[in-house]
N, C-alpha and C positions, 0 to 999 in steps of 0.2 A: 743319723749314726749308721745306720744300715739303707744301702740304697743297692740293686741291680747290678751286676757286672757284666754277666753273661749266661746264653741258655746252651746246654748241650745239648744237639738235633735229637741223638737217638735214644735218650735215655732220659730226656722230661725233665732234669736237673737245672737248677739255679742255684749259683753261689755266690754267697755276699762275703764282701771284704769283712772283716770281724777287727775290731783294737785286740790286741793282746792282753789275757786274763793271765794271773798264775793261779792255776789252781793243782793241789797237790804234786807240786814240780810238772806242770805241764801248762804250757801256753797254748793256748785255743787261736790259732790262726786263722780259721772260719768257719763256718754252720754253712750247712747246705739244707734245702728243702728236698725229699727225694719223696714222689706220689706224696706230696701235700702232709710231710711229718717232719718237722727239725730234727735233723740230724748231727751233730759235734764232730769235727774232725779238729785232733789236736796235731801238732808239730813232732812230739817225741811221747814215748811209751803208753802213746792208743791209750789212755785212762777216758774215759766217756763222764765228764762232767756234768750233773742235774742241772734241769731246767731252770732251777731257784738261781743256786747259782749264777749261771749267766746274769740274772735276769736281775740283779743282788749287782752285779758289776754295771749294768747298767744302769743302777739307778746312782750309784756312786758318780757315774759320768754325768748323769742328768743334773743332778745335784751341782757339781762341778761346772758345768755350762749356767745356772741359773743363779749361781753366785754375784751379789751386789743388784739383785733383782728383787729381794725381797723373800720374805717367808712364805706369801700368799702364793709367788708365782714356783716356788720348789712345791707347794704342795702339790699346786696344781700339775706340775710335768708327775707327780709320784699317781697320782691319782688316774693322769693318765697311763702310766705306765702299767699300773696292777689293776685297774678297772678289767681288764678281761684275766679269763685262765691263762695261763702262759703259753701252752700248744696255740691256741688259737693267737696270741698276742704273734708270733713268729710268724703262723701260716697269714697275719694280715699288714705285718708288718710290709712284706715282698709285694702285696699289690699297689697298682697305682693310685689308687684313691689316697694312698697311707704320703703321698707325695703333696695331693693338694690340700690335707690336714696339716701337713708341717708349714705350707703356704699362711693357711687359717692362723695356724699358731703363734708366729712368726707375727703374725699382724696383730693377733692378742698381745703379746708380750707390748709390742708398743705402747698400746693402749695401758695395760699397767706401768709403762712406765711414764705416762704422763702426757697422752697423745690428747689435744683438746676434744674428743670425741663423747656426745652422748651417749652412752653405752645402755638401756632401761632393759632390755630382755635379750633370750636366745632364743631359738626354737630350730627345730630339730626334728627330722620326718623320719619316725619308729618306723614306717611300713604303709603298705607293703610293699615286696620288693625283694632282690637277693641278698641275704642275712648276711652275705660277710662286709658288702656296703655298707648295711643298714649299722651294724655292731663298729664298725669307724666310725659314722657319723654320730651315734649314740652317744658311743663311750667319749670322743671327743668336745661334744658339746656339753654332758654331765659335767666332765671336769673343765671347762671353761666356765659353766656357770655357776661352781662351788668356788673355784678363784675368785671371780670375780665378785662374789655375793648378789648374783641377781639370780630372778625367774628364769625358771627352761620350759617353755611350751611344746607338747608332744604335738606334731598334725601328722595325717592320713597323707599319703602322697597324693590319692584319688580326688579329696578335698580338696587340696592343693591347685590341682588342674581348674578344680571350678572357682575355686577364688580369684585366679589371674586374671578374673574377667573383670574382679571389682577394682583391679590396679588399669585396666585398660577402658573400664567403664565405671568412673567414680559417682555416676547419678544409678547404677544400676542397682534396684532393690529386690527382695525376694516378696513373693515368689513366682518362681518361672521353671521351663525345665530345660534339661542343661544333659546336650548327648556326648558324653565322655567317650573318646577312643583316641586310645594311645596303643605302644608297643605291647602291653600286658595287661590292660583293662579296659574293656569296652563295655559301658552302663549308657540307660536314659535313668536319671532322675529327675526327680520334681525337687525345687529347693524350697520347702517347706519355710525356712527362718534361715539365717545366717547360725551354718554347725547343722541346720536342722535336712535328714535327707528322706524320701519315700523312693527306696526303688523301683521304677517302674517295669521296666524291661534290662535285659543285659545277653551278651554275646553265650551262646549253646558249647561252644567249642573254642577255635582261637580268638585273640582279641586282633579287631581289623588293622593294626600295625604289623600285628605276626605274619598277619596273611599278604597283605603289601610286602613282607620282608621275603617272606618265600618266594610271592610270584615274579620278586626282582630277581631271587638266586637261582631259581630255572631259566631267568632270562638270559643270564651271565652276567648280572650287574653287584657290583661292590657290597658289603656290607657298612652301613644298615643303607638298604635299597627300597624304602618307599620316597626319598626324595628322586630318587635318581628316576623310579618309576613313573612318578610325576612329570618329570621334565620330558622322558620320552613321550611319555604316552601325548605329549603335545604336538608329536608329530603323526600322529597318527591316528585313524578309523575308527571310533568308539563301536561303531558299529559292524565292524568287518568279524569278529567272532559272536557266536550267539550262546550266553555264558547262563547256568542257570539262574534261576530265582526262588532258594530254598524256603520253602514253609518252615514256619516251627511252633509246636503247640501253644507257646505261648504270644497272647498280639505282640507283645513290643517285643520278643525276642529276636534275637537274628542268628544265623550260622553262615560261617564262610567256610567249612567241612567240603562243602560240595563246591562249593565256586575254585577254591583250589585245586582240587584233586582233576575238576573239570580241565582247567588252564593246565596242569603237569601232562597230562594224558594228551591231550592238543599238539605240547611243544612235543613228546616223545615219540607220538606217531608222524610227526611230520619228519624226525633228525633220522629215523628207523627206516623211513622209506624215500630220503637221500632228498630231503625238496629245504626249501631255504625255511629259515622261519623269521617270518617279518614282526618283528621284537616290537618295532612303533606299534603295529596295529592291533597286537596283541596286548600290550601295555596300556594299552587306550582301551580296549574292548574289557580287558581284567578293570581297572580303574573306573570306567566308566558302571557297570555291573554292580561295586561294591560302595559305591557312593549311591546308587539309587536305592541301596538295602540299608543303609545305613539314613537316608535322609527321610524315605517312607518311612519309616518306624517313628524316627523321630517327631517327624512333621502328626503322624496316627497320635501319638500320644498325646503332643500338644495340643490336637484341635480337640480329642476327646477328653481331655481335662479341664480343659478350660483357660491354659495357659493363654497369657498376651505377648510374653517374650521366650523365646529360643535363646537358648547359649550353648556356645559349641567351646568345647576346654579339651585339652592334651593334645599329644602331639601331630594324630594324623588331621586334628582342626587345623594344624598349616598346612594342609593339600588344597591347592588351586582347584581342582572338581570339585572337591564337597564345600569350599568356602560359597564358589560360584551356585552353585546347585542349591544350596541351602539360601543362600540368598533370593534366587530366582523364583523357592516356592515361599518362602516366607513372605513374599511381596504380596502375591498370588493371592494369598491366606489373609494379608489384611495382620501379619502378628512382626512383631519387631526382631530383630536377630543383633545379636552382640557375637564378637568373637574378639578373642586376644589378635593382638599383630604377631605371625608366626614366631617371634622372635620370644614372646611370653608363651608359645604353645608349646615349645621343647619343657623337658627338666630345665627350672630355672628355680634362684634363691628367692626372688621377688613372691613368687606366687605363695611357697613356704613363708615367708612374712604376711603376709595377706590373709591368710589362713589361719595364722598365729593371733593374727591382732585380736580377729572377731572373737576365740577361745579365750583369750587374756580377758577380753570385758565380762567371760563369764565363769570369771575366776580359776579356769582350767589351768591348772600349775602342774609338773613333776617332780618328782621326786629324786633323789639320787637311787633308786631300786627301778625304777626307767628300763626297760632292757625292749631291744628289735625285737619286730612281732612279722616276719615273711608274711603272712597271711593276712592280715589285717582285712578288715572289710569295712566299707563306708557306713553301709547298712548292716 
């Protein structure tokens, strides 16, 4: 109903095409978002219509589209429609995510209407993560699974990441530990049971994706630049910078605090005093540095607990260094190593099913009172 037009440079604005409302002799020709607040801009005599309102016309249209659908599928568009407060339903309406829910949608409605599809559960990752994702996917899967009348499994995104090991390793059983490092979470666990976690160690400062993403944006490389980082850094010197090797009080802990700031200070003083800066070898030397903190901890934990298997889950587990590297000492070690195919180490649906399943055998169901939780923690 509402989709994108256009963004004005200087002044942060988005304006969406809007249907025509009467409302007290004024037609509402569009809403604008101006610093993240819905704002009404009508046609004639400037009357500023409440949010209900609108929002009251929309669901008349919703209704309207979902006619010869059935009752269950009208409740479900109402449901999703007022499942959030109205401010926030606008300010989440204009993101992108709100584009691949109508895709989602779109694909429900099928299936209520008689697509041969087994349809047994949902499941839906609260967190953690950024709330205005999290509050789409929420509220979207609540009201797909009050339509439809099934189960909606809540998982941890964190979780998530180590379960895709059991869609890529279907003989792999618990327990083992498993070094998580993604864009915004970097943990060693021990997987105790399937749902079951003991945190062992976790990152002091950024999580090793953030820090890949940085040392690509002083390189000059695109965002998100730890792939890109990856690729260079194949061209070049792992050894040509001498990058630190931060302590941290705790054993399985790590920090890439220092190993950054080191590589920023590196590329500055060399652009400062006019010399080239060789991006491969620097890329190689940063890369090489934070897979060796990243696999000593890991490899420290497991040999002192006792583990027989390594697993490595989330996204920076698709880097060539630390697949390579992690393999090379787990051999070494005598202990087995699983890892997803890069392809399951991104954000993926699969892995959120996998995670699901194991919580479904133990009853773990939500509720329609379900709400995103940013913060969430495995442990």
């Amino acid at each position: 109903i509402i989709t994108d037009s256009h963004s004005l440079k200087n002044r942060r604005v988005r304006t969406y095409p809007y249907i025509p409302t009467e409302y007290n002799r004024c037609r509402i020709s569009r809403f604008t978002v101006f610093r993240n607040q819905p704002v009404i801009k009508c046609s004639k005599n400037n009357v500023m219509p409440d949010l209900t309102t609108v929002a009251n016309s929309h669901a008349t249209m919703i209704l309207k589209m979902s006619e010869g659908l059935g009752n269950t599928c009208a409740i479900f568009f109402l449901t999703l429609l007022f499942s959030l407060p109205l401010g926030m339903l606008f300010a989440l309406l204009r993101m992108s995510k709100s584009k691949i829910i109508s895709g989602i949608t779109r694909f429900f409605i099928s299936i209520l209407r008689g697509t041969p599809l087994m349809l047994q559960l949902l499941a839906v990752t609260y967190g953690p993560g950024l709330v205005g994702a999290l509050l789409i996917g929420v509220s979207a899967a609540k009201a797909l699974a009050y339509a439809a009348g099934k189960p909606l499994v809540p998982v941890n995104h964190i979780e998530g990441h180590v379960s895709a090991n059991y869609v890529a390793h279907p003989d792999l059983e618990p327990p083992f530990v498993c070094l998580v490092a993604s864009g915004g979470h970097s943990h060693i666990v021990r997987v105790e049971d399937y749902g079951v976690y003991t945190l062992l160690g976790q990152t002091m400062d950024d999580a090793a994706g953030e820090a890949f993403d940085k040392a690509a944006r002083v390189l000059g490389l695109p965002y998100p630049g730890g792939p890109l980082l990856d690729k260079l850094s194949r061209e070049g010197n792992p050894h040509a910078l001498k990058l630190p090797h931060v302590q941290t009080p705790g054993r399985y802990d790590y920090s890439f605090s220092g190993l950054k700031t080191a590589l920023i200070n590196t590329v500055h003083k060399l652009r400062q005093n006019g010399q080239d800066v060789p991006a491969a070898d620097i890329a190689a030397s940063f890369q090489h540095a934070a897979v060796e903190l990243l696999s000593d901890k890991a490899m420290l934990a497991a040999v002192e607990t006792g583990a027989k298997t390594v697993a490595l889950a989330g996204g920076v587990a698709s880097n060539s260094g630390l697949r390579n590297t992690m393999n090379d000492k787990c051999q070494k070690a005598g202990l087995r190593l699983v890892m997803p195919p890069p392809i399951l180490c991104t954000d993926n649906a699969a892995m959120i099913g996998s995670a699901a399943f194991y919580r479904l055998m133990r009853g773990e169901i939500a509720g329609l009172d379900l709400n995103a939780c940013p913060s969430l923690r495995l442990v």
